[in-house]
C-alpha positions as CSV (number, residue, x, y, z in Angstrom):
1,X,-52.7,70.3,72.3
2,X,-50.2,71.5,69.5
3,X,-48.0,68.9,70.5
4,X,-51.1,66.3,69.8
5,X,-51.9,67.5,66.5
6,X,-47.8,67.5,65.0
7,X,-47.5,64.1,66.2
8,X,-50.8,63.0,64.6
9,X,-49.7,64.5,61.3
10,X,-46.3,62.8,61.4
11,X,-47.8,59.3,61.7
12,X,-50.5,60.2,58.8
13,X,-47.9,61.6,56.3
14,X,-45.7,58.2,57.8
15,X,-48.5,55.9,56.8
16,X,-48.7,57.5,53.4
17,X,-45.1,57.1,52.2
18,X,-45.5,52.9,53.3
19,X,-48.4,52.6,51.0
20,X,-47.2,49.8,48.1
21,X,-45.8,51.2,45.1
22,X,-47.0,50.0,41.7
23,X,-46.0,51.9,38.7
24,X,-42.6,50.9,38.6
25,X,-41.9,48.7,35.5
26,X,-40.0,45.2,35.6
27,X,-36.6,45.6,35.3
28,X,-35.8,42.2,34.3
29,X,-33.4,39.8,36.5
30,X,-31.6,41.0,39.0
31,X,-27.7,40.7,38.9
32,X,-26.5,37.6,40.8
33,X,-23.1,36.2,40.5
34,X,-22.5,33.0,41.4
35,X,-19.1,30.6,41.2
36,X,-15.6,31.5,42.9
37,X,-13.3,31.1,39.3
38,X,-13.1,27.4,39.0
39,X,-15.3,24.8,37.8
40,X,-19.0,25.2,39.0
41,X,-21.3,22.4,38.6
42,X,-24.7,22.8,40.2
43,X,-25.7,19.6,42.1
44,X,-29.5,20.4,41.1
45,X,-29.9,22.3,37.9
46,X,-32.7,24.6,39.6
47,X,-30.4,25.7,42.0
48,X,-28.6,28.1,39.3
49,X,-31.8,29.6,39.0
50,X,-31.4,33.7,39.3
51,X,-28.1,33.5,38.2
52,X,-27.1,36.4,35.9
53,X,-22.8,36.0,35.4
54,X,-20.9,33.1,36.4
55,X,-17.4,33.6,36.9
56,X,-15.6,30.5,35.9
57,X,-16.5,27.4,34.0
58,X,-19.8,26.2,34.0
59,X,-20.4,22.4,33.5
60,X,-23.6,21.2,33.0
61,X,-24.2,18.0,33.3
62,X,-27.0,15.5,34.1
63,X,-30.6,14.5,33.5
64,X,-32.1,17.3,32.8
65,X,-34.3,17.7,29.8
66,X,-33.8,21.3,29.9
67,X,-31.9,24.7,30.4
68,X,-34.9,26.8,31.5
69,X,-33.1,26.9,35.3
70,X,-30.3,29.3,33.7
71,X,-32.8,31.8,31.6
72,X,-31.4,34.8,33.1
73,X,-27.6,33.9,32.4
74,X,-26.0,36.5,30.0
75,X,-22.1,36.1,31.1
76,X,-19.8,32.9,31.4
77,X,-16.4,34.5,32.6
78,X,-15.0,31.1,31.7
79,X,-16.2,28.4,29.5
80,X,-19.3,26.2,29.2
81,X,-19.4,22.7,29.0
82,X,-22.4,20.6,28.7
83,X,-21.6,17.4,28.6
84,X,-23.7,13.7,29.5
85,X,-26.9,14.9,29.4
86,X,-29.0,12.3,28.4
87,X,-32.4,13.8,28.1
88,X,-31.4,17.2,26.3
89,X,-32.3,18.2,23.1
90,X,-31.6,21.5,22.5
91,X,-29.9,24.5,24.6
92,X,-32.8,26.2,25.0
93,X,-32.9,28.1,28.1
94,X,-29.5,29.8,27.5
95,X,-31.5,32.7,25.1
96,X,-29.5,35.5,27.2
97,X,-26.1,34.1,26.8
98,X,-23.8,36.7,25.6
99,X,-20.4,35.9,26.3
100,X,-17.9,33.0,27.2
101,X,-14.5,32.1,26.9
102,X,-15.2,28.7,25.3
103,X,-18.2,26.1,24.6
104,X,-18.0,22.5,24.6
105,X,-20.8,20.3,23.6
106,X,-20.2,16.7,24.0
107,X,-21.9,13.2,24.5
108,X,-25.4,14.2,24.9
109,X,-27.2,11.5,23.5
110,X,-30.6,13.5,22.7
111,X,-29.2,16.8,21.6
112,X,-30.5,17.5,17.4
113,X,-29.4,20.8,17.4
114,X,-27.8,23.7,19.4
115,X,-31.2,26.5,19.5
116,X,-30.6,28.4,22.3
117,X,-27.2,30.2,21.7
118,X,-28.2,32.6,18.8
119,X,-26.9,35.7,20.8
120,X,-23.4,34.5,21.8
121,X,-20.9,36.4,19.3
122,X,-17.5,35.7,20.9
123,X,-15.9,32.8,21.9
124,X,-11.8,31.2,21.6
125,X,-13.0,27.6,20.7
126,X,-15.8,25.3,20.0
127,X,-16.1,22.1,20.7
128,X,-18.5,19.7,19.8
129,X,-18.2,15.5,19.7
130,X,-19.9,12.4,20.5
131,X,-23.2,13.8,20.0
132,X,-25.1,11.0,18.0
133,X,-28.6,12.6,17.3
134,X,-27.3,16.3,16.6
135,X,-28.1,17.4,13.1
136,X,-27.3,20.8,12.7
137,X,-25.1,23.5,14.1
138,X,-27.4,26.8,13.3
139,X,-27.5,27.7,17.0
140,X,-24.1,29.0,16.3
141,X,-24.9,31.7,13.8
142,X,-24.1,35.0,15.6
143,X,-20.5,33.7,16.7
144,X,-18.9,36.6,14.6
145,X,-15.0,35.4,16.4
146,X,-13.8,31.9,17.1
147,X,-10.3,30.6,16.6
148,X,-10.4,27.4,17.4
149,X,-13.2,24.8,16.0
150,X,-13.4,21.0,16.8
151,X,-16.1,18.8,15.2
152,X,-15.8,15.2,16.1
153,X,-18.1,12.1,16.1
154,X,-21.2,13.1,15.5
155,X,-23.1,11.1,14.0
156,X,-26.0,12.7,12.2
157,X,-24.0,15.8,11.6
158,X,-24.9,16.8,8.0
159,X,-24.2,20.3,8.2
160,X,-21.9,23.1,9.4
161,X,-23.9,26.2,8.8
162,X,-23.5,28.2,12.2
163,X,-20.2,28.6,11.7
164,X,-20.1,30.4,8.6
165,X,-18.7,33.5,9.8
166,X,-14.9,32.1,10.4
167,X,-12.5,33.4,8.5
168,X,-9.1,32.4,10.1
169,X,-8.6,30.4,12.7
170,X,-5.9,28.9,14.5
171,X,-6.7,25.3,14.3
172,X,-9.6,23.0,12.5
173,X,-10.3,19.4,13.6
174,X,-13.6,17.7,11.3
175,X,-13.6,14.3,12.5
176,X,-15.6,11.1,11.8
177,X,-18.8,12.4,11.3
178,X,-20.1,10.4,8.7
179,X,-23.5,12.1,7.9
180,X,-21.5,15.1,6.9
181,X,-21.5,15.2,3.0
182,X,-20.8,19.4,2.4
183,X,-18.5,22.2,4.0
184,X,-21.1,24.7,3.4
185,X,-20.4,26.7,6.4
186,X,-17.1,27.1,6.1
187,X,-17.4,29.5,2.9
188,X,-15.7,32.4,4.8
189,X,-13.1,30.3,6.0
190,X,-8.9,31.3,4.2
191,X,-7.0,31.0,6.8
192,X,-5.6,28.4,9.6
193,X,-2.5,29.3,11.3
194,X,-2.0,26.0,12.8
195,X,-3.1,22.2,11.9
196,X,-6.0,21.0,10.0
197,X,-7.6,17.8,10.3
198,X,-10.2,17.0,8.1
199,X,-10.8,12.7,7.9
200,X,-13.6,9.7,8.0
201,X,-16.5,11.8,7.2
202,X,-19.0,11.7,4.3
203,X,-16.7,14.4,2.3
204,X,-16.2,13.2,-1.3
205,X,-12.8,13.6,-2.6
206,X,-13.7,16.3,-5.2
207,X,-15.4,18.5,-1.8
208,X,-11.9,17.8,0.0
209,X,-9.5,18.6,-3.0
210,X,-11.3,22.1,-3.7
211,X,-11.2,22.9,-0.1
212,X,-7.6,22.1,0.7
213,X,-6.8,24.2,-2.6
214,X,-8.1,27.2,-1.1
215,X,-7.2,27.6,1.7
216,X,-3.7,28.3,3.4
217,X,-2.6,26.3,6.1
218,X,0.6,27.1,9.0
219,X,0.4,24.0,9.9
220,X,0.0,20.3,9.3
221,X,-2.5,19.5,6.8
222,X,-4.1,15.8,7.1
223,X,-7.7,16.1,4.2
224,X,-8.4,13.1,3.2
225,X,-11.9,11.0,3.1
């Protein structure tokens, strides 16, 4: 009869500890790692869905009208690239982004601005050409290190606030964009160790003549309307 009650005991305390538990706060995402090192392209964009780190080089491309699929990214261990999207306009989605070795942003037809990366603060080089309806480059803002910066055919550029926090960098390529009328953005900027191309924009030659003055190039120096 003792035996009876024990076992009767053990499956009611048993039953208590499988009750649900629901006082335990949301966490956030859970870490997921996806990619093997090289190139990782998603063949649907939902299917990088949950993915937290990426470890090589992620290439977005496609026609997608939005980033929302990679929400709970915070780490690129290589670069990102997105590239021939036609229906994106803006990089919204990518909120969490933190780090990544490098950021390319080229040929997407709809893109007006880059919203979406305000919390990236390091990267080696940016990258951003052939996109005709971009306007602005304010998504940059935070990037706090950068060496090397490439701006090229855009069409509709007219500014290139985002980037004001450069202050020496190893090479700087400003190319036919012919919206762009102003360096404001590049305030902070003394020093480039290597070349500097600055050509075929809206620049007057009074804008390009103070600039060149001030700063110090290592390199070759090509300013000129």
């Amino acid at each position: 009869m003792m035996g009876r009650v024990v076992g009767f005991s053990f499956i009611i305390g048993l039953v208590g500890c499988l009750q649900p538990v629901t006082d335990v706060p949301d966490a956030g995402p859970q870490l997921r790692v996806c990619g093997d090192g090289g190139i990782l392209q998603f063949r649907v964009l939902e299917e990088a869905r949950g993915c937290t780190s990426i470890l090589g080089t992620l290439a977005v491309s496609g026609p997608d009208s939005t980033l929302e699929p990679l929400s709970a990214l915070t780490t690129i261990d290589g670069g990102l690239n997105v590239s021939y999207n036609l229906a994106l306009r803006s990089l919204a989605g990518l909120e969490r982004l933190q780090t990544a070795s490098s950021v390319s942003i080229a040929v997407n037809q709809a893109l007006e601005n880059v919203t979406g990366l305000e919390r990236l603060t390091t990267v080696e080089s940016v990258y951003v050409g052939g996109n005709r309806s971009l306007s602005d480059l304010e998504g940059f803002a935070s990037l706090a290190s950068f060496s090397s910066v490439n701006i090229t055919n855009n069409e509709r550029l007219t500014s290139l606030r985002g980037l004001h926090r450069g202050r020496s960098l190893t090479t700087l390529t400003i190319l036919n964009n012919p919206a762009l009328t102003s360096l404001n953005g590049l305030e902070s900027l003394t020093d480039v160790t290597g070349d500097v191309t600055i050509r075929g924009n809206g620049l007057s030659s009074t804008i390009l003549q103070q600039f060149a003055a001030r700063i110090r190039v290592g390199g070759t120096k090509v300013i000129e309307p």
